[in-house]
C-alpha positions as CSV (number, residue, x, y, z in Angstrom):
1,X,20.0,-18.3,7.1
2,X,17.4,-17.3,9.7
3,X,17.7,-18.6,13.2
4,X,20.0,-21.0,12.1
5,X,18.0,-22.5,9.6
6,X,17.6,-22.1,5.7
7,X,15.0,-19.7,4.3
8,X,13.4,-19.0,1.3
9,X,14.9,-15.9,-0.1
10,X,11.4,-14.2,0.0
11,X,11.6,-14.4,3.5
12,X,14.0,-11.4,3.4
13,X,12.4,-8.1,4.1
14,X,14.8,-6.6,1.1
15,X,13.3,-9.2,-1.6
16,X,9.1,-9.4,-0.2
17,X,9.2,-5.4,0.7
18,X,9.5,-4.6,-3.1
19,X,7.1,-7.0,-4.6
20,X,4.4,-6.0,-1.7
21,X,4.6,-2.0,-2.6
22,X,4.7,-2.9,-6.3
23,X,1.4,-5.2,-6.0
24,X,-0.1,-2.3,-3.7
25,X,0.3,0.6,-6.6
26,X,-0.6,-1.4,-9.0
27,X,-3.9,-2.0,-7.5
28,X,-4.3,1.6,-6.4
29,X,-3.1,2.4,-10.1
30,X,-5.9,0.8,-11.4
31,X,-8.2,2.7,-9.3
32,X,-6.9,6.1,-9.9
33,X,-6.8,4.8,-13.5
34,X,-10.6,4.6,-13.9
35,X,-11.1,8.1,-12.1
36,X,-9.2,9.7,-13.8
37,X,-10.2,8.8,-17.1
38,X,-13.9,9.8,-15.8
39,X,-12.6,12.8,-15.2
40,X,-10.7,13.5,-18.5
41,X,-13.9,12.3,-20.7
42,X,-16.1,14.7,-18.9
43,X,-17.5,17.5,-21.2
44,X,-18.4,19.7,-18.4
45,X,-14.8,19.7,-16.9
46,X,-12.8,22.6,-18.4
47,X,-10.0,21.7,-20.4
48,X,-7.2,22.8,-18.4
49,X,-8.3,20.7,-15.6
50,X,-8.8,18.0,-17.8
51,X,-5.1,18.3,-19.0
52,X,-4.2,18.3,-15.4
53,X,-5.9,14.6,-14.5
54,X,-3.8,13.5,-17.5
55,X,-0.5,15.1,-16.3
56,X,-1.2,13.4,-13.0
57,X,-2.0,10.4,-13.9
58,X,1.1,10.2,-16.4
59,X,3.3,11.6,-13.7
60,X,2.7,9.4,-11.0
61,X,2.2,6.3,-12.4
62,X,4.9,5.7,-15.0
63,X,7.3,7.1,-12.1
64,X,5.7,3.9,-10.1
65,X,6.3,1.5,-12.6
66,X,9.9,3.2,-13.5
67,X,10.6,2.6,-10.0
68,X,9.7,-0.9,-9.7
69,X,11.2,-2.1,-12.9
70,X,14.4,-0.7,-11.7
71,X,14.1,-2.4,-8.2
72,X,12.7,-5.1,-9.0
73,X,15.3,-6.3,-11.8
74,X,18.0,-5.9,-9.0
75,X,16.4,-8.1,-6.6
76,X,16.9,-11.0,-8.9
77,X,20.4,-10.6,-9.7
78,X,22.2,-10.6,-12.8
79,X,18.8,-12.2,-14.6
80,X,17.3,-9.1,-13.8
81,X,19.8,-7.7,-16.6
82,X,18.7,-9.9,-19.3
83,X,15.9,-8.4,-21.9
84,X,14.5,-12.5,-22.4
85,X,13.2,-11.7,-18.5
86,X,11.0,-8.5,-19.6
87,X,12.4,-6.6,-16.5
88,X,14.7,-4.1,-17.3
89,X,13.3,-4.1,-21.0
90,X,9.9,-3.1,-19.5
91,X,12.0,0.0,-17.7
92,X,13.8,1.3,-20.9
93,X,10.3,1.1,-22.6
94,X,8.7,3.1,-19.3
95,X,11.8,5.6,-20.0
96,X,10.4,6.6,-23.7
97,X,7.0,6.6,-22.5
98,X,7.9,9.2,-20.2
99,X,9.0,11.2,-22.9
100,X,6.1,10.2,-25.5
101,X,3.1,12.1,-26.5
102,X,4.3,15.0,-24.4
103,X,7.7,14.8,-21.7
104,X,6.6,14.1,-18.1
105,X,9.0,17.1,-16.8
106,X,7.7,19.5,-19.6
107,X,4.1,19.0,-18.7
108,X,4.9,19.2,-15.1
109,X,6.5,22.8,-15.2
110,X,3.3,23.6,-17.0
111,X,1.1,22.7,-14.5
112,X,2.5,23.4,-11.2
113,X,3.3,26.8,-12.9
114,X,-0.2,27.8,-13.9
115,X,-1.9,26.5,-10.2
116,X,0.4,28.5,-8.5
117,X,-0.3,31.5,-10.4
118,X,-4.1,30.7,-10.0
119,X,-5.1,30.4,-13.4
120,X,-7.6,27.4,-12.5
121,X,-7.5,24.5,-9.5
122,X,-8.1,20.6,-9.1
123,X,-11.0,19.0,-7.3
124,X,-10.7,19.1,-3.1
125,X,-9.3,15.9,-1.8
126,X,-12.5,13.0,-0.8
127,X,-10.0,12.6,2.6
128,X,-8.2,15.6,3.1
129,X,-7.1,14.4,6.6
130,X,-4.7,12.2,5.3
131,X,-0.9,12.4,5.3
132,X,-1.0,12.6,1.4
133,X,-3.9,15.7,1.2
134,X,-2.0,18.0,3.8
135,X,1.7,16.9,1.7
136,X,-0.1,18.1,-0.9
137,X,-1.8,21.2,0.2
138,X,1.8,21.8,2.0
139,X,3.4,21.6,-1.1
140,X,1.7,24.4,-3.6
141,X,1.3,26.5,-0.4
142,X,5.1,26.4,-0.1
143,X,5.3,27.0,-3.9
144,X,2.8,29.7,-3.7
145,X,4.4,31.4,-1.0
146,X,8.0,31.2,-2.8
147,X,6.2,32.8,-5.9
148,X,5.3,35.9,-4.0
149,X,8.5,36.8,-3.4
150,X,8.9,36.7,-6.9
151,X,8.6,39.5,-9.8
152,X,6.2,36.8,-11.4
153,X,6.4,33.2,-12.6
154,X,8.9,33.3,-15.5
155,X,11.8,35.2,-13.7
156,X,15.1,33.6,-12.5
157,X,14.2,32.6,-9.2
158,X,11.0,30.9,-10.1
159,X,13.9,28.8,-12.7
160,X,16.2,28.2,-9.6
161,X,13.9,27.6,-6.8
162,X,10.3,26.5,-8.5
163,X,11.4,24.6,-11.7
164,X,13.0,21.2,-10.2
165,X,10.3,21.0,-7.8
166,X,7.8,20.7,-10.3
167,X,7.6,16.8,-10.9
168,X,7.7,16.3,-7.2
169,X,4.9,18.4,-6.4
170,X,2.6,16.9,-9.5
171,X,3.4,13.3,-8.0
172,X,2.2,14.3,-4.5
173,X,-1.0,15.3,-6.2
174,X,-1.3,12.5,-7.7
175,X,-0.4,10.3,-4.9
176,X,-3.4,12.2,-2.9
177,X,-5.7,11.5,-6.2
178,X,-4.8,7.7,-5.7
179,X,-5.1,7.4,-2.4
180,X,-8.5,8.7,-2.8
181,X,-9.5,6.7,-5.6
182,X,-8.4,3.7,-4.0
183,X,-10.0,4.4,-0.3
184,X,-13.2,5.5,-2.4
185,X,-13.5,2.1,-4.6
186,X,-13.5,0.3,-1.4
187,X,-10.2,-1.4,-2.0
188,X,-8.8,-3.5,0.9
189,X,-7.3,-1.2,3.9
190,X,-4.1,-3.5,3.3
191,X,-3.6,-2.3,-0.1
192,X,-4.2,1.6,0.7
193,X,-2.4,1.5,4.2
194,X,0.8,-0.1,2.2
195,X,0.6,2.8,-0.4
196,X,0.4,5.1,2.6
197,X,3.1,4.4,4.3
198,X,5.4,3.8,1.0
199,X,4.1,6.8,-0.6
200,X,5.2,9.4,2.7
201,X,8.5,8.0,2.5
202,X,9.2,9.7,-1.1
203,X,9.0,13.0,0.6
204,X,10.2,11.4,4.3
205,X,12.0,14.6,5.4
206,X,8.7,17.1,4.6
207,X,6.4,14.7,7.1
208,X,9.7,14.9,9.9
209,X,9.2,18.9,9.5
210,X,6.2,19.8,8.5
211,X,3.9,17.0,10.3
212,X,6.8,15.8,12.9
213,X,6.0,12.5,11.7
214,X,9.4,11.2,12.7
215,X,11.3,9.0,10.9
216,X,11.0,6.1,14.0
217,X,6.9,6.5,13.3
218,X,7.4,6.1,9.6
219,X,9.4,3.1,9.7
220,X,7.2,1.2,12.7
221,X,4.0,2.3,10.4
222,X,5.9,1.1,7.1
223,X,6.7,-2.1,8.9
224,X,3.4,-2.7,10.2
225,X,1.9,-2.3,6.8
226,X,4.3,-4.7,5.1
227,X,3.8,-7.7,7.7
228,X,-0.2,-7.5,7.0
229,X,0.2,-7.3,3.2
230,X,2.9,-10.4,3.4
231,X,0.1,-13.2,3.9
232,X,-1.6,-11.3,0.7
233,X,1.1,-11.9,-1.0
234,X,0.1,-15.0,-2.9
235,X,-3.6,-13.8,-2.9
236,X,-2.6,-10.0,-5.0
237,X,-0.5,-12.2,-7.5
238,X,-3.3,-14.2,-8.0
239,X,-5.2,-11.2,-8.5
240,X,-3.6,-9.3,-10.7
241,X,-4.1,-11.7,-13.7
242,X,-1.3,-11.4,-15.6
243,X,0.2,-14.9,-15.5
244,X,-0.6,-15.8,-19.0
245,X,1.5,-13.0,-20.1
246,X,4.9,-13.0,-18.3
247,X,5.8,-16.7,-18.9
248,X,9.4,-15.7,-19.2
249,X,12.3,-18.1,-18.2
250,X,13.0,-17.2,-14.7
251,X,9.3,-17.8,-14.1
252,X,9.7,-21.2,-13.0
253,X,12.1,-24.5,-14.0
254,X,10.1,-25.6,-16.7
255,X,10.3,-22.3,-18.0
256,X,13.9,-21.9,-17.5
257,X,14.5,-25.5,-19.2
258,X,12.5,-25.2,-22.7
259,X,14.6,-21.6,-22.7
260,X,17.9,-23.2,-22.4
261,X,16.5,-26.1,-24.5
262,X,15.5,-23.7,-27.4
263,X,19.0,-21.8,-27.5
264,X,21.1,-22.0,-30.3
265,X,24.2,-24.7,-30.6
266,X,27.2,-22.8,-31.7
267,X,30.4,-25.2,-32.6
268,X,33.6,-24.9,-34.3
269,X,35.4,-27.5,-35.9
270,X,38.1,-27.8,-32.9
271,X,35.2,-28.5,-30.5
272,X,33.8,-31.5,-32.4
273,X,37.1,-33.0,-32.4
274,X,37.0,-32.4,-28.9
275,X,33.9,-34.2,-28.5
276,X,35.5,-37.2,-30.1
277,X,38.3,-37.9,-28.2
């Protein structure tokens, strides 16, 4: 109920919120996507670096889609639960990729180690004025600046103080690299702003003390980026093109019915006596 009248449940800020920052990464995804793999072909890029875009890439983007399976399978209840709906399948298969073809925490210690210790760097940021470039920049100085108080990079401290920061700091990276990409492919200011906004409040306490970007701003800026992406809604679904793969039950009524339809009859002889009588 909203001002004493019924409402769709999309209405709800909790149900359209989710759906709006999924949409929004998955476009900026895509554009990152296609950098990055320019990047990672190129022969003149040394290898190290080259490792890093993939690191990156992985890092950030699987922890996206990780995160919106999870959320997203709550938001529609106990059918979220069920494996016929793809949901929270999708997320246990996002959980082994994160672990395939090289673990996502393993290749992050790797890297944050070796650009701390300066054994190569990444490419400058294309906007490094934004939020996302100085959280980054931030992030390995802090790091850096740890290290040096250090004997070097495989003593105790560096386990204790360095090692469980490591994913965070590669997914800042990467949410600078995507932010880029997408700003640079032109993509529309409602997509990037929404990815903004959603991707400072991972790290919300850092923008409070390092760039006293108060939790009050990040909430007004977050809301203000959510009610222009809501008429998109529609519009980004539309979009993405994958309608004609996710035909699964709770997609629509029809769907739902030749589900129920197509389910198996179990009976026992009491129960057809039953049905007699």
């Amino acid at each position: 109920m909203a001002n004493g009248g019924r409402v769709p449940i999309l209405y709800f800020r909790t149900q359209h919120a989710p759906i709006l920052t999924t949409l929004a990464q998955s476009f900026v995804s895509k554009a990152f996507w296609k950098v990055a793999i320019d990047a990672f072909r190129d022969p003149a890029t040394d290898f190290r670096v080259r490792h890093a875009w993939a690191t990156i890439f992985k890092a950030t983007v699987v922890h996206h889609a990780q995160t919106a399976t999870l959320t997203l399978s709550c938001r529609v209840g106990a059918q979220g639960l069920f494996a016929y709906n793809d949901i929270i399948s999708h997320h246990a298969s996002l959980l082994g990729i994160a672990i395939a073809e090289g673990d996502i925490l393993g290749l992050c210690i790797r890297l944050v180690s070796e650009l701390l210790i300066g054994r190569y760097s990444l490419p400058e940021s294309t906007h490094p004025d934004s939020l996302l470039a100085r959280h980054e920049k931030g992030l390995l100085s802090q790091g850096r600046a740890l290290l040096e108080k250090m004997q070097h990079h495989r003593s105790d401290e560096f386990n204790r103080f360095i090692l469980p920061k490591c994913d965070s700091i590669v997914r800042a990276i990467g949410h600078r690299m995507a932010y880029d990409a997408a700003v640079d492919a032109g993509l529309d200011s409602t997509i990037t702003d929404l990815y903004l906004v959603t991707a400072v409040k991972l790290d919300s306490a850092w923008y409070v003390e390092k760039e006293k970007h108060s939790c009050a701003v990040q909430d007004a800026t977050e809301d203000e980026a959510i009610v222009a992406a809501l008429p998109r809604l529609d519009d980004w679904l539309d979009q993405t093109g994958v309608e004609a793969y996710c035909q699964v039950p709770i997609l629509s009524q029809s769907n739902w019915d030749t589900f129920v339809n197509g389910l198996k009859e179990h009976t026992s002889p009491t129960s057809q006596l039953l049905a007699k009588l």
